[in-house]
Biotite code that builds the C-alpha atoms (Angstrom):
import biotite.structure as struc

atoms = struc.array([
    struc.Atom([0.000, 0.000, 0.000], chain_id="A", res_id=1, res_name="UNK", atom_name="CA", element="C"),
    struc.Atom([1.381, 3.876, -0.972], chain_id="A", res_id=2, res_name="UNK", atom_name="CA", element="C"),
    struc.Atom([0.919, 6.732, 0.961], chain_id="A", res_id=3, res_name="UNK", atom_name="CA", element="C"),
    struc.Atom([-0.414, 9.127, -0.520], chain_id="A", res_id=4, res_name="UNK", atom_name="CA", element="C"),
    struc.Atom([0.511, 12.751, 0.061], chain_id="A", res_id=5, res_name="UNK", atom_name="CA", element="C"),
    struc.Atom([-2.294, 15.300, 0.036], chain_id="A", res_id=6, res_name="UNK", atom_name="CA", element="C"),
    struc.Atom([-0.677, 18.370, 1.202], chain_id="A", res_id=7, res_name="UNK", atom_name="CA", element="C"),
    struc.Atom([0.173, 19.964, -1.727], chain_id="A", res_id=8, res_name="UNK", atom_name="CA", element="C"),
    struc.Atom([-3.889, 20.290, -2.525], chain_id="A", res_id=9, res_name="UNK", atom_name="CA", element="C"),
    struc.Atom([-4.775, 23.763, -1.979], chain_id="A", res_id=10, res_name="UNK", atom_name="CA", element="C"),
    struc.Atom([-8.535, 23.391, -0.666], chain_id="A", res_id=11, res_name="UNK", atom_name="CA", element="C"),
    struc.Atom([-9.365, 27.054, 1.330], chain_id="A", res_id=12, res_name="UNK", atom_name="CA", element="C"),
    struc.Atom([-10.824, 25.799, 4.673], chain_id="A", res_id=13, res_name="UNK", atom_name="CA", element="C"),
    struc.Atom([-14.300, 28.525, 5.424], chain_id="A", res_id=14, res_name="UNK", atom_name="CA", element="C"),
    struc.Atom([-16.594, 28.577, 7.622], chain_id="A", res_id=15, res_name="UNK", atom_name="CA", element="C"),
    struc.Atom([-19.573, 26.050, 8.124], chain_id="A", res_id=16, res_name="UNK", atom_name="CA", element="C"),
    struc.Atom([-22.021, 28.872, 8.075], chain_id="A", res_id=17, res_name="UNK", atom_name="CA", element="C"),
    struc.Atom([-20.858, 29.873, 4.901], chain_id="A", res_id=18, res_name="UNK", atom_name="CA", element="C"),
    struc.Atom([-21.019, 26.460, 3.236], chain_id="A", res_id=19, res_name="UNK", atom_name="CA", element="C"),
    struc.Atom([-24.028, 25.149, 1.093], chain_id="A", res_id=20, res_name="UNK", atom_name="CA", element="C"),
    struc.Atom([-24.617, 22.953, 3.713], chain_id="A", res_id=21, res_name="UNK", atom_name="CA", element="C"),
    struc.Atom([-24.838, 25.778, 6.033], chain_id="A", res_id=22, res_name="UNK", atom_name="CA", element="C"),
    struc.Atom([-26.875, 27.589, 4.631], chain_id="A", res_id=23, res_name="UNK", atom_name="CA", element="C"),
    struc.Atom([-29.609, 24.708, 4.160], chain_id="A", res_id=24, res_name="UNK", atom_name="CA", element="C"),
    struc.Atom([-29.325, 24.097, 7.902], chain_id="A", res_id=25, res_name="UNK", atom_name="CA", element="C"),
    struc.Atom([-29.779, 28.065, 8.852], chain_id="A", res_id=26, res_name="UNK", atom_name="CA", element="C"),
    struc.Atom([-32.647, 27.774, 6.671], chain_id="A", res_id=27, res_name="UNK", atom_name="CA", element="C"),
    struc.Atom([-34.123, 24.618, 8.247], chain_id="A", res_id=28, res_name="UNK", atom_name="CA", element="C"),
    struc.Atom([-33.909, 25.887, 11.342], chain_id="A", res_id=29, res_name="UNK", atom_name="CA", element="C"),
    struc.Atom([-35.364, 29.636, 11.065], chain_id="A", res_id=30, res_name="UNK", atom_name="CA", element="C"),
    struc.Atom([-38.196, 27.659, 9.463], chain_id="A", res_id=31, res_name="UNK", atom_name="CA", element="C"),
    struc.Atom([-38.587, 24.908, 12.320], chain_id="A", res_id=32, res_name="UNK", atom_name="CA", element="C"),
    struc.Atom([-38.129, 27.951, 14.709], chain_id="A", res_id=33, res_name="UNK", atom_name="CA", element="C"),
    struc.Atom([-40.985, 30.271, 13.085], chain_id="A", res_id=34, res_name="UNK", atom_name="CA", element="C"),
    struc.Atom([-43.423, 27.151, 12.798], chain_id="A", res_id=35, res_name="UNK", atom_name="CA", element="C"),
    struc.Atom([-42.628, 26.314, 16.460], chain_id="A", res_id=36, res_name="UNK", atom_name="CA", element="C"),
    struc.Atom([-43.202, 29.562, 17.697], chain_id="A", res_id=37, res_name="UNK", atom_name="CA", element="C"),
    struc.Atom([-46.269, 30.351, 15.803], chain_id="A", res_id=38, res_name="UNK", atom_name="CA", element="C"),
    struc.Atom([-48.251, 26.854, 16.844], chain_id="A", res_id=39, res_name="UNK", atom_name="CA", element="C"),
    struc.Atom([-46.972, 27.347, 20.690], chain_id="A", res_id=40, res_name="UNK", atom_name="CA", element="C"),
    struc.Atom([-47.433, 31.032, 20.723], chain_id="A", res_id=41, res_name="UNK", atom_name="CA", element="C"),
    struc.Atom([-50.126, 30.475, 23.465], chain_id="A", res_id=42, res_name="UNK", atom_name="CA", element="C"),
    struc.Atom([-47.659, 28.596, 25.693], chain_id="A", res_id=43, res_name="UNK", atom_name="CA", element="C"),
    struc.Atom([-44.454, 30.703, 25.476], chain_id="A", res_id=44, res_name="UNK", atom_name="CA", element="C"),
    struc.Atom([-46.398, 34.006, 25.969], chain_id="A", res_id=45, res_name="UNK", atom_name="CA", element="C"),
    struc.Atom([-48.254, 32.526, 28.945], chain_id="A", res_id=46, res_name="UNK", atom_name="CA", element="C"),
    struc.Atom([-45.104, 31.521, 30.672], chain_id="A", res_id=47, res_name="UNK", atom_name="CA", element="C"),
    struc.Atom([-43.753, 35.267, 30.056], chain_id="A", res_id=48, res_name="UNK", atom_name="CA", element="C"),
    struc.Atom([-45.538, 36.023, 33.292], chain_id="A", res_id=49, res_name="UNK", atom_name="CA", element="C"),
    struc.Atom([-43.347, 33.724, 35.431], chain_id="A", res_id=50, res_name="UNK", atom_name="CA", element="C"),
    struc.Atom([-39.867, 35.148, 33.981], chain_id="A", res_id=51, res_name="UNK", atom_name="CA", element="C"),
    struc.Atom([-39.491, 37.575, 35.644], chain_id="A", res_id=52, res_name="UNK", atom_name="CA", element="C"),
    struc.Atom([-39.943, 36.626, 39.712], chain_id="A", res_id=53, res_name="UNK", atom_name="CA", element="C"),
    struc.Atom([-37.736, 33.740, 38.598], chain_id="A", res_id=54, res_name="UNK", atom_name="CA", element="C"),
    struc.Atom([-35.463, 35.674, 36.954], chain_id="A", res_id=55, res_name="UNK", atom_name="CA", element="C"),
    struc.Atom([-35.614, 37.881, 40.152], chain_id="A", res_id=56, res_name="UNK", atom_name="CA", element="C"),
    struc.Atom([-34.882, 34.586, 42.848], chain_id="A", res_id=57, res_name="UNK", atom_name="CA", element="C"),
    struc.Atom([-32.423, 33.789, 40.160], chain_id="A", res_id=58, res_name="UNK", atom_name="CA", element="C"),
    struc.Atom([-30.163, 36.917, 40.223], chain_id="A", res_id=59, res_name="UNK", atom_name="CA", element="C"),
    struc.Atom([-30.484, 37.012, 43.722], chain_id="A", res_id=60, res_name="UNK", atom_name="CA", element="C"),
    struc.Atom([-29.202, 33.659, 44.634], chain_id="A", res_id=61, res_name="UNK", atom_name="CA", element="C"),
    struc.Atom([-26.270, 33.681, 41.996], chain_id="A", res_id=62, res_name="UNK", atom_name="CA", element="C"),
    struc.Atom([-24.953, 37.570, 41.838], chain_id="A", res_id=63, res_name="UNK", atom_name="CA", element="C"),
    struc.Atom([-25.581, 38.515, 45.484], chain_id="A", res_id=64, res_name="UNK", atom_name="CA", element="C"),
    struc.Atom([-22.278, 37.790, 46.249], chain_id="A", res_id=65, res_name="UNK", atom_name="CA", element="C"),
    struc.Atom([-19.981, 39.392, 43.449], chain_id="A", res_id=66, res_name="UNK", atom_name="CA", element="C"),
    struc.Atom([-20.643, 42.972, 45.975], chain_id="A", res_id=67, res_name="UNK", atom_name="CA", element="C"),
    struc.Atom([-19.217, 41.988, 48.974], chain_id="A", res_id=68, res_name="UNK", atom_name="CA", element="C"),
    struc.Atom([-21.797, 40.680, 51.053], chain_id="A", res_id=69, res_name="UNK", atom_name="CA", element="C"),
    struc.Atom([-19.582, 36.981, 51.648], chain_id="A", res_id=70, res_name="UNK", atom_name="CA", element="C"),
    struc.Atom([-19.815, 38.265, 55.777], chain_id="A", res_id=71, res_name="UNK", atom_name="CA", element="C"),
    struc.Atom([-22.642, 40.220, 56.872], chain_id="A", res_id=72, res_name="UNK", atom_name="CA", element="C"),
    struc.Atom([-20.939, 40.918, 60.390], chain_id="A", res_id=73, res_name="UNK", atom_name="CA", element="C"),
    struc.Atom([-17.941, 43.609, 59.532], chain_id="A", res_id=74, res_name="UNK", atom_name="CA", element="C"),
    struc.Atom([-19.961, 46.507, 59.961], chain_id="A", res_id=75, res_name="UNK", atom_name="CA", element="C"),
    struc.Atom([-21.860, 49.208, 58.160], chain_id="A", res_id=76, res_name="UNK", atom_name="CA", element="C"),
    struc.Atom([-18.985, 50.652, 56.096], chain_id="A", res_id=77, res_name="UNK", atom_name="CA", element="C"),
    struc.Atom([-17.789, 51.089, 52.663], chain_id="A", res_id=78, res_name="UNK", atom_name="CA", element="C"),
    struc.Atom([-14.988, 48.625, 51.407], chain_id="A", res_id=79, res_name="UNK", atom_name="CA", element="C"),
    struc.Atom([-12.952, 51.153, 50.553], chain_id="A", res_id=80, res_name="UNK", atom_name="CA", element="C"),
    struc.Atom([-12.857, 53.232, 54.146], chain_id="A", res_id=81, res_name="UNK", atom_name="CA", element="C"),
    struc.Atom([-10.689, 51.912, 56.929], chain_id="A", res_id=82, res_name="UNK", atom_name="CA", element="C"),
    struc.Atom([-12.238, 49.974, 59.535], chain_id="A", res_id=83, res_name="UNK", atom_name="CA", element="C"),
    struc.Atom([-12.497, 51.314, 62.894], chain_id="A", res_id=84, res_name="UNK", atom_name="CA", element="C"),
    struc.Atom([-11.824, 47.815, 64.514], chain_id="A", res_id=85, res_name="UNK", atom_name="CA", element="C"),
    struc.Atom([-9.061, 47.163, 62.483], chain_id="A", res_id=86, res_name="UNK", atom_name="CA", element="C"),
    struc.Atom([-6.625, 50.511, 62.089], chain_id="A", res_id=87, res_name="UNK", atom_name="CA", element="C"),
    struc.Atom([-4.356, 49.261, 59.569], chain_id="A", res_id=88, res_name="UNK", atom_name="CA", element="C"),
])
């Protein structure tokens, strides 16, 4: 058996997307999309009126403590003043 060296072929490597093949697929799936939307309208607009409380509980429970609130007992102060307790 030869090998075969194919490295000399000069075969410009795009984008998926940009392909036939992509293009089908976007297609397929903006029309699987609208159709899905449009016959479950009803449904996804009902549930609207639960987004946001659970987006609320949501960004409560996982961003309350990116501000500094890991210890609720150092006192009333800024981070960026000097602690009265501490006077370093």
């Amino acid at each position: 058996m030869s090998t075969h060296d194919h490295s000399d072929h000069d075969h410009p490597q795009g984008s998926f997307l940009t392909s036939r093949a992509g293009f089908v697929l976007l297609g397929f799936l903006a029309i699987g999309g609208f159709l899905l939307f449009t016959e479950h309208r009803a449904h996804v607009l009902g549930a609207l009126f639960y987004l946001l409380p659970l987006g609320c509980v949501f960004m409560h429970f996982f961003m309350h403590g990116g501000h500094g609130h890991g210890g609720h007992g150092h006192g009333g102060g800024h981070r960026n003043q000097p602690d009265e307790r501490n006077p370093s």
